[in-house]
Structures are given as structure tokens and as C-alpha cells.
C-alpha positions as CSV (number, residue, x, y, z in Angstrom):
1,X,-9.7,-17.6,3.7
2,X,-7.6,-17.6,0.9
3,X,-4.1,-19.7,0.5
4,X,-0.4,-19.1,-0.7
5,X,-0.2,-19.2,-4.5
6,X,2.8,-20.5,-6.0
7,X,3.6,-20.4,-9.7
8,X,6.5,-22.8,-10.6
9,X,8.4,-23.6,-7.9
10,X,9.9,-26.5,-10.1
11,X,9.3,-26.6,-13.1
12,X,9.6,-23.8,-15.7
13,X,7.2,-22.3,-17.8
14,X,4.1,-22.7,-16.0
15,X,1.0,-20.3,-16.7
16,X,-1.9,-19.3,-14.8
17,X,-5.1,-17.4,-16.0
18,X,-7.8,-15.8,-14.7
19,X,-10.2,-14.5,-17.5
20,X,-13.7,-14.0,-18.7
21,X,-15.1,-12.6,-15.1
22,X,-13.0,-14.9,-13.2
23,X,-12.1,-14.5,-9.6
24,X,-9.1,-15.5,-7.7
25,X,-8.1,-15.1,-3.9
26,X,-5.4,-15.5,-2.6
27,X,-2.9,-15.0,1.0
28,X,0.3,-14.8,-0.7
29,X,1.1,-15.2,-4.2
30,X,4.7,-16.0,-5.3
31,X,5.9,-16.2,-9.5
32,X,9.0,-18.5,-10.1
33,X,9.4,-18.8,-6.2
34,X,12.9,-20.6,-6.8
35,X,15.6,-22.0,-8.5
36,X,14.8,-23.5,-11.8
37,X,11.4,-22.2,-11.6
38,X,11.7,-19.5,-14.7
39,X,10.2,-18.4,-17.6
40,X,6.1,-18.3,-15.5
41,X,3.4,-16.1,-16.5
42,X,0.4,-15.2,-14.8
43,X,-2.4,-13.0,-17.0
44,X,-5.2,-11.2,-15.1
45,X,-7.3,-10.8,-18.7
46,X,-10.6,-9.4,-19.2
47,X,-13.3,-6.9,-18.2
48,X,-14.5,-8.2,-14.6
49,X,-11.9,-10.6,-14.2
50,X,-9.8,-10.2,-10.7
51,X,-6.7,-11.5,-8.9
52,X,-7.4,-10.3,-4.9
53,X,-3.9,-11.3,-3.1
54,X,-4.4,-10.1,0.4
55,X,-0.9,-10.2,1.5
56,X,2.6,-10.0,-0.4
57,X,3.1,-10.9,-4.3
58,X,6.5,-11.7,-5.5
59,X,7.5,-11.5,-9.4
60,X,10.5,-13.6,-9.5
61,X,10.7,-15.0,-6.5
62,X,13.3,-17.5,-7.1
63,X,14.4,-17.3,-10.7
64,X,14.5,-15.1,-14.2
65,X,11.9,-14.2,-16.9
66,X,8.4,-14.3,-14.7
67,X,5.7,-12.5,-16.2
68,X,2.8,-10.6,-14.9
69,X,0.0,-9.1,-17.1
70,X,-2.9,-7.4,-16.4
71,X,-5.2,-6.4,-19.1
72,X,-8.1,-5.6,-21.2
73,X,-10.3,-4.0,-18.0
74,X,-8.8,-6.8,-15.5
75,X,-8.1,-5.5,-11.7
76,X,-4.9,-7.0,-9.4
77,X,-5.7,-6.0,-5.9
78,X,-2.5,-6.5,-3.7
79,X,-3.3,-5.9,0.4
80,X,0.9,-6.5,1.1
81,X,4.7,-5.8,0.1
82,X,5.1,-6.4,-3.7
83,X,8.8,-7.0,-5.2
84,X,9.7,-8.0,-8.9
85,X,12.8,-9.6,-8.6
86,X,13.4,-11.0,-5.0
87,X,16.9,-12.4,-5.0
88,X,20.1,-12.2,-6.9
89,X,19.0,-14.7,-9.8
90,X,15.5,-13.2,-10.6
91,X,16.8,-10.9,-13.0
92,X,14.7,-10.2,-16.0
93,X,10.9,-10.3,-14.5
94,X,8.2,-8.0,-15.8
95,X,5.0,-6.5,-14.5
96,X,2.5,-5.4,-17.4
97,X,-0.4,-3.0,-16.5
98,X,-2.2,-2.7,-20.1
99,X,-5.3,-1.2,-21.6
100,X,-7.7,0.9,-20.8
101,X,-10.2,-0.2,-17.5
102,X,-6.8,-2.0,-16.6
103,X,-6.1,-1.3,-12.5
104,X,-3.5,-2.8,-10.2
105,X,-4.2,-1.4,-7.0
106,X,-1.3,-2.2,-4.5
107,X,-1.6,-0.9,-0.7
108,X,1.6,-2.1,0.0
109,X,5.5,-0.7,-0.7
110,X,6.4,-1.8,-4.0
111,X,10.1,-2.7,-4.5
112,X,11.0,-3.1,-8.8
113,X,14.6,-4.9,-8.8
114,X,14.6,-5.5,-5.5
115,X,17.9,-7.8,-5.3
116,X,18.5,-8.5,-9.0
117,X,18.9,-6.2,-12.2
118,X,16.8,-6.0,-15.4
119,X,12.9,-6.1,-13.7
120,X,10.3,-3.5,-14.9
121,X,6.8,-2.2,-14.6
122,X,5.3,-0.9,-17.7
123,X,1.9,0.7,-17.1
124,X,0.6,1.8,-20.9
125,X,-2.4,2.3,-23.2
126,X,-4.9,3.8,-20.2
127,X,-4.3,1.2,-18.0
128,X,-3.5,2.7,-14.4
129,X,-1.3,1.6,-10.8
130,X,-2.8,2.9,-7.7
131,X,-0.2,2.2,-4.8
132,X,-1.2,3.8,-1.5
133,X,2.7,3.3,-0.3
134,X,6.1,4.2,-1.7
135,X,7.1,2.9,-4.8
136,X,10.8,2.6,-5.3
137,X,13.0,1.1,-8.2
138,X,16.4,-0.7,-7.3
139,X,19.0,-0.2,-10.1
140,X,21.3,-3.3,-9.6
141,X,24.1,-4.9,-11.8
142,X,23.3,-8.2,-13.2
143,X,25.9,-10.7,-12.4
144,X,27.0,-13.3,-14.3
């Protein structure tokens, strides 16, 4: 049984890592899940390394300028919803798919901008998504 992750609720700039073969489970898995908690990373790094999240993952939960990387042969497995950008002041939050071996494999709908402007998902360099539900991007304005 796994448990709800949460990067930063309070404070900033927190990072979490799973590299060299490492393994982490998860229920629920939220990045920045609010106010004041900005400016997190989380790096899925590394052939055989894997982040399993069996329900929903939220990039920018609560807050701007969370980071989500997934590289050099690492896998993110998501079993629910994913959104980047969850509410009006997670603007700015990035999902990074990179390199070849890379996989994010998400069998849930996955929202980009969901309720705030400037979020992305850059898959690059070999690296692959494989989403077994709709995908849709969410142009918003950024308020100020």
C-alpha cells in the first residue's frame, strides 16, 4: 500500500530523487501542493529507476515553477488524473520527458494548464508518453 506524496507544501524549493535503480510507490503524489510551496522538483533519473503513483499526480498543485523530470532510461507510471498547474496560482510548472529509454506511462486523462497559464510538457531526445486517455492542453491567461 503506498501513501500520498507531497512535495513542498510549505516551504519552497524542496527536491526529491529517485535514481540509480530506485523505486518509489506511491497513492497520490502532489508538487507544490499550496501556497508558498514553489519552485519543487522531482527527477525520476536513471536506467531502472521508477516512480509508480497509483492514483492522481499533480504538478503545481498549489503554487508556480514545480518541476518534473524524467530521464536518462527512468519510467513514471501514473494509474490516475494528471494535471500541471491545478489552480489559478500554479502558473509556470513543467513536465520533462527526456532521453532515450525515457517512458511516462499515464492511464489517466492528462490536463496541461489546467486552471493557470504558462505549464508545459516537453517530451524530447527519444524519450516517449504513453497515455491510454485523452490528453488535453488548457490555454489560460496568466493573471497578475
Amino acid at each position: 500500500m503506498g501513501l500520498t506524496f507531497t512535495l513542498a507544501p510549505s516551504p519552497q524549493q524542496s527536491l526529491l530523487v529517485v535514481s540509480n535503480g530506485g523505486f518509489l510507490f506511491s497513492s497520490n503524489a502532489v508538487l507544490g501542493s499550496q501556497l508558498g510551496g514553489s519552485v519543487n522538483s522531482a527527477l525520476v533519473v536513471g536506467a531502472g529507476s521508477v516512480w509508480s503513483n497509483k492514483n492522481l499526480l499533480y504538478i503545481g498543485g498549489g503554487d508556480h515553477d514545480n518541476r518534473l523530470i524524467v530521464s536518462s532510461g527512468a519510467a513514471l507510471i501514473v494509474g490516475g488524473p494528471t494535471s500541471l498547474g491545478t489552480n489559478a496560482f500554479a502558473y509556470a510548472s513543467v513536465a520533462t520527458v527526456t532521453g532515450p529509454g525515457s517512458v511516462w506511462t499515464n492511464f489517466g486523462p492528462l490536463k496541461i494548464g489546467d486552471s493557470s497559464a504558462g505549464n508545459s510538457l516537453v517530451v524530447s531526445n527519444g524519450a516517449r508518453l504513453e497515455s491510454f486517455r485523452r490528453i488535453s492542453r488548457i490555454q489560460r491567461n496568466r493573471q497578475q
